[in-house]
C-alpha positions as MATLAB code, in Angstrom:
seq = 'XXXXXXXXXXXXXXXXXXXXXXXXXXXXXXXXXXXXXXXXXXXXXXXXXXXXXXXXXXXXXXXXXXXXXXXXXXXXXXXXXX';
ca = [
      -3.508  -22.768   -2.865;
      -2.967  -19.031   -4.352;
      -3.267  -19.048   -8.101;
      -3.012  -15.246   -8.908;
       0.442  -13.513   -7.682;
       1.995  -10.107   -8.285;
       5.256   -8.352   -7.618;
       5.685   -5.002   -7.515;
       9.372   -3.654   -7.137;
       9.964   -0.193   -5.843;
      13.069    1.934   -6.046;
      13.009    4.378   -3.673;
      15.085    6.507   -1.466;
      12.915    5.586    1.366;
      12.389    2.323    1.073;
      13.600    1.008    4.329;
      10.677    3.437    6.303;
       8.054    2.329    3.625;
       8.650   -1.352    4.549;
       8.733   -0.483    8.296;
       5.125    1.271    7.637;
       3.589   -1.731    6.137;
       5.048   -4.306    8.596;
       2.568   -3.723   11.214;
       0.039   -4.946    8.388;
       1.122   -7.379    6.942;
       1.090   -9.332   10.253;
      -2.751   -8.339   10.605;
      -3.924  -10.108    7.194;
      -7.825   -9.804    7.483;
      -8.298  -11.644    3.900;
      -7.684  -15.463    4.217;
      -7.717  -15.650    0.639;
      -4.572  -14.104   -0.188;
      -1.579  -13.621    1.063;
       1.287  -10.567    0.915;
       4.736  -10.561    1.715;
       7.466   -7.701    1.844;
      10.721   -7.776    1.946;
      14.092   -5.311    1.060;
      16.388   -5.568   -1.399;
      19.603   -3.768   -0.449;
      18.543   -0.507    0.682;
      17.067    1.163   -2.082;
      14.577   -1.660   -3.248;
      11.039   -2.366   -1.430;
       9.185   -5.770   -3.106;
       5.461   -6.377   -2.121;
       4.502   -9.682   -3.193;
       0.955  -10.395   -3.214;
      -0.583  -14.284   -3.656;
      -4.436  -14.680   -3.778;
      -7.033  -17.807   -4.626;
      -9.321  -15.989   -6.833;
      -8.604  -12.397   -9.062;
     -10.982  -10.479   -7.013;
      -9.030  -11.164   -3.507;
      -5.827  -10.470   -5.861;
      -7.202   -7.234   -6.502;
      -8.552   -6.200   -3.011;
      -5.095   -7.154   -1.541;
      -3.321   -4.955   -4.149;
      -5.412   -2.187   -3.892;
      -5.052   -1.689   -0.083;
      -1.468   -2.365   -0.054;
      -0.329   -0.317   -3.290;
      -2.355    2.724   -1.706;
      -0.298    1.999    1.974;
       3.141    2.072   -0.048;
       1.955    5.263   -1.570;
       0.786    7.107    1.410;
       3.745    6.180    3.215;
       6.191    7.372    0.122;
       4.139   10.306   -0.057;
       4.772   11.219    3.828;
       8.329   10.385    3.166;
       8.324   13.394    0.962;
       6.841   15.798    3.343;
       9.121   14.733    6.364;
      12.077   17.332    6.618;
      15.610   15.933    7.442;
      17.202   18.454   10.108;
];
């Protein structure tokens, strides 16, 4: 039963190809011990939701899924629109 849980709300532009990026991973969890979610609100709002036993899988979790959200906001930026 997770006992740790953050949200993270991001208001971004791209948010709909940010949550397409990290949709691949969130179905390959490779922690048992926590759990993430991810999920649009309207189109301009990304939430990452992460749930973990202990602080230490809370932290692992975040830190590979705050770093995804970043490289895929920062690739966002260097994409050109024709």
């Amino acid at each position: 039963m997770p006992q740790h849980e953050a949200i993270f709300r991001f208001s971004t532009g791209h948010a709909e190809q940010i949550y397409r990026a990290l949709v691949p991973e969130l179905s390959d969890e490779v922690n048992p011990r926590s759990i993430t979610r991810c999920r649009l609100e309207g189109t301009t709002t990304l939430v990452l939701q992460v749930e973990a036993e202990d602080t230490a899988a809370l932290r692992a979790a975040l830190n590979m899924f705050l770093r995804l959200v970043n490289v895929a906001d920062e690739v966002q930026g260097l994409v050109k629109k024709p």
